[in-house]
Backbone bond lengths (Angstrom), bond angles and torsions (degrees), N, CA, C in turn:
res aa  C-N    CA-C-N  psi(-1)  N-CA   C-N-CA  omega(-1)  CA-C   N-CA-C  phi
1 X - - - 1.453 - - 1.525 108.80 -
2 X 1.603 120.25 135.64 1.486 119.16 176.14 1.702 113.91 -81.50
3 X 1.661 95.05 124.88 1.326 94.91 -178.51 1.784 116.27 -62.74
4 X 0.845 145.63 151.32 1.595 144.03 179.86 1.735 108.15 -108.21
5 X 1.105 105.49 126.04 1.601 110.26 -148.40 2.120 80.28 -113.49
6 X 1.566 115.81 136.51 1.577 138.88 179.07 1.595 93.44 -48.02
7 X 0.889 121.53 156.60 1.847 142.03 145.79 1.272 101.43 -70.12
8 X 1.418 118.75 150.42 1.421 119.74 157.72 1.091 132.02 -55.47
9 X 1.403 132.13 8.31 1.390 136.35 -178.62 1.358 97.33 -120.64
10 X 1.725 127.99 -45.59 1.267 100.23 178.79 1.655 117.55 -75.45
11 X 1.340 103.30 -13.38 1.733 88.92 175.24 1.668 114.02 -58.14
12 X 1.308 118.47 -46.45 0.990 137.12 161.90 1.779 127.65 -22.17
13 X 1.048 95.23 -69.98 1.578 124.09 175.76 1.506 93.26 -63.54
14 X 1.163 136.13 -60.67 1.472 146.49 -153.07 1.671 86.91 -60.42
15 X 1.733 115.61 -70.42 1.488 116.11 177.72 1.078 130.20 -34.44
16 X 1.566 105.05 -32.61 1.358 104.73 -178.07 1.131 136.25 -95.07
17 X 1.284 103.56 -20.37 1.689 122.24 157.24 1.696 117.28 -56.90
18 X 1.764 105.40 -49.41 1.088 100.68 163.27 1.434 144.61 -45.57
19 X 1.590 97.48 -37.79 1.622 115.63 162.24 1.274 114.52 -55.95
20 X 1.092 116.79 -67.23 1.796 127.46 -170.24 1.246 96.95 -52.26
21 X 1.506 124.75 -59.49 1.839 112.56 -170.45 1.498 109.40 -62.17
22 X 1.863 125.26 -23.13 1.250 88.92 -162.18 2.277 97.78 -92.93
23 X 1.524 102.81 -2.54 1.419 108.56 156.60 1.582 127.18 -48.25
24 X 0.992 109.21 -33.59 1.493 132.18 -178.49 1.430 105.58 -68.07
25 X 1.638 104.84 -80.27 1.318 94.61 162.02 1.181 152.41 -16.44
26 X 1.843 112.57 -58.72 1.620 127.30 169.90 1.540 97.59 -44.01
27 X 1.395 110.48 -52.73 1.472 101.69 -137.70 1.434 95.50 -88.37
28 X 1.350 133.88 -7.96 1.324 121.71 178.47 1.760 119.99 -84.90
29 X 1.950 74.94 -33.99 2.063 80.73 163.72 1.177 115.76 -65.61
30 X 1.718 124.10 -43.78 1.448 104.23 -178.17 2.037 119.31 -68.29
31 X 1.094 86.20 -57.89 1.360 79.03 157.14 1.343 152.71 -6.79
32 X 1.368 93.41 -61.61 1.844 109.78 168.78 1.885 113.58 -62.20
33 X 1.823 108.00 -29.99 1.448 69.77 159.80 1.845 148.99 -109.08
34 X 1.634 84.35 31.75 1.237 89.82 -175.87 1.785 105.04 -99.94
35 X 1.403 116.24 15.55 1.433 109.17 -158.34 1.717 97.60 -116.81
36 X 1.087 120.22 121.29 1.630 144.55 -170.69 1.877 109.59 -58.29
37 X 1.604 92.48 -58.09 1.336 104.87 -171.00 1.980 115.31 -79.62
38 X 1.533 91.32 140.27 1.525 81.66 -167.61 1.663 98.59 -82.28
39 X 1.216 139.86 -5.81 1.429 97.34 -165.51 1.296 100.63 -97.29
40 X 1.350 106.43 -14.70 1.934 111.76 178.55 1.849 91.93 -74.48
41 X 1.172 137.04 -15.92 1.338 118.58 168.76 2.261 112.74 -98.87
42 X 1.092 79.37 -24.54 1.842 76.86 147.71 1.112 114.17 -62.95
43 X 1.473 128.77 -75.80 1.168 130.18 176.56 2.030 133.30 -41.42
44 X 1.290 91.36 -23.11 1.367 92.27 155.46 0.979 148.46 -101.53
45 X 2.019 95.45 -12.98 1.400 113.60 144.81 1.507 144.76 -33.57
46 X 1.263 90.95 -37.65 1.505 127.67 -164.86 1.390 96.94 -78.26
47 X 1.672 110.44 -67.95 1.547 116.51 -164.29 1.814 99.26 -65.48
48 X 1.109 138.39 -7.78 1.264 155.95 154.14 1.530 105.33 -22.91
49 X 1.403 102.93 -92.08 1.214 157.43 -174.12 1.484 100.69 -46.12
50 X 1.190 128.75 -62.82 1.575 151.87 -167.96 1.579 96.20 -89.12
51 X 1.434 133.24 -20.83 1.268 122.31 173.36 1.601 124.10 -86.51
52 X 1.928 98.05 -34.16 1.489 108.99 151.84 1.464 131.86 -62.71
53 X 1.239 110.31 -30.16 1.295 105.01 153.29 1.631 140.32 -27.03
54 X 1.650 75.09 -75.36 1.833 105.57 164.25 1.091 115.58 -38.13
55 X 1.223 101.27 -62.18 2.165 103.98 -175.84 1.648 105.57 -50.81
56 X 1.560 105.66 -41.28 1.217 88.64 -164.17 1.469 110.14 -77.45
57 X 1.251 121.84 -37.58 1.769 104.22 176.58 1.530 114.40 -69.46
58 X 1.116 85.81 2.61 2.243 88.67 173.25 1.325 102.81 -81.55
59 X 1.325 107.24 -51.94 1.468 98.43 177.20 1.501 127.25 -50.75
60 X 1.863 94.06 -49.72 1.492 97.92 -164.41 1.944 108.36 -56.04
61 X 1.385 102.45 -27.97 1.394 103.54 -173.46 1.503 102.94 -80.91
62 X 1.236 144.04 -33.62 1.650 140.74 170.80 1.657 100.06 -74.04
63 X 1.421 134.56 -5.69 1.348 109.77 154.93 1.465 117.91 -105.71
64 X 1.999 125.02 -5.46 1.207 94.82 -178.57 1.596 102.74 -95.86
65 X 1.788 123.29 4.56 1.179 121.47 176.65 1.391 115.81 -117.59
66 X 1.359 95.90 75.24 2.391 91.81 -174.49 0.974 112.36 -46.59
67 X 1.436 142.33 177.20 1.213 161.78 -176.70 1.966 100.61 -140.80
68 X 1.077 109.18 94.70 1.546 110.30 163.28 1.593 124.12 -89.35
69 X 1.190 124.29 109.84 1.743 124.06 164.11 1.084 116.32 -62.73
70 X 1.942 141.36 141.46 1.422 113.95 149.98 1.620 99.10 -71.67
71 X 1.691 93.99 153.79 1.773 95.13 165.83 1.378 92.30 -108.88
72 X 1.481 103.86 148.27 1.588 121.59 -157.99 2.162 71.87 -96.54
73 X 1.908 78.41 166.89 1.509 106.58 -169.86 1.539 122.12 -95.09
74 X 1.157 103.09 -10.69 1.249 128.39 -179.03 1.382 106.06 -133.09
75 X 1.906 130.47 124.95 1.358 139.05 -163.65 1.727 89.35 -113.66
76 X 1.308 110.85 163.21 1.969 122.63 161.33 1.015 75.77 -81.80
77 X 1.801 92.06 145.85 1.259 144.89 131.96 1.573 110.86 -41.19
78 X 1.544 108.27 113.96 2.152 92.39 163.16 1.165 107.76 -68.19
79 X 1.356 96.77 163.32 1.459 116.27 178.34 1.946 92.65 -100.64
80 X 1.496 105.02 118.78 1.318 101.58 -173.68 1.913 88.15 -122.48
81 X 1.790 99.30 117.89 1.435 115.52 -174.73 1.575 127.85 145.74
């Protein structure tokens, strides 16, 4: 079977989603222990739970579809100034 290799935009997009959900995460775990009421900490329990999820079929789909760049052979010069 031919593997089907991302566009440069969805690799892109894919990373970045990945970023943002696992942002979500931090902040809902930290979160939870500053929050008093239990069902608003159920509830973030929840989005917890359902956000690890996420990551994980994010992942599974950014490892069974790589995204390869060529890296060029020659890099710029910085501009130092």
């Amino acid at each position: 079977m031919n593997k089907q290799a991302l566009a440069p935009h969805e690799s892109v997009d894919l990373h970045e989603i990945l970023n943002f959900k696992t942002l979500c995460l931090a902040k809902s775990k930290l979160m939870q222990g500053l929050v008093f009421d239990q069902e608003l900490k159920d509830l973030m329990q929840k989005d917890v739970e359902q956000t690890l999820q996420a990551l994980q079929d994010l992942q599974a789909l950014y490892s069974q579809v790589p995204f390869q760049a060529p890296v060029p052979e020659s890099r710029p010069e910085p501009i130092i100034q």
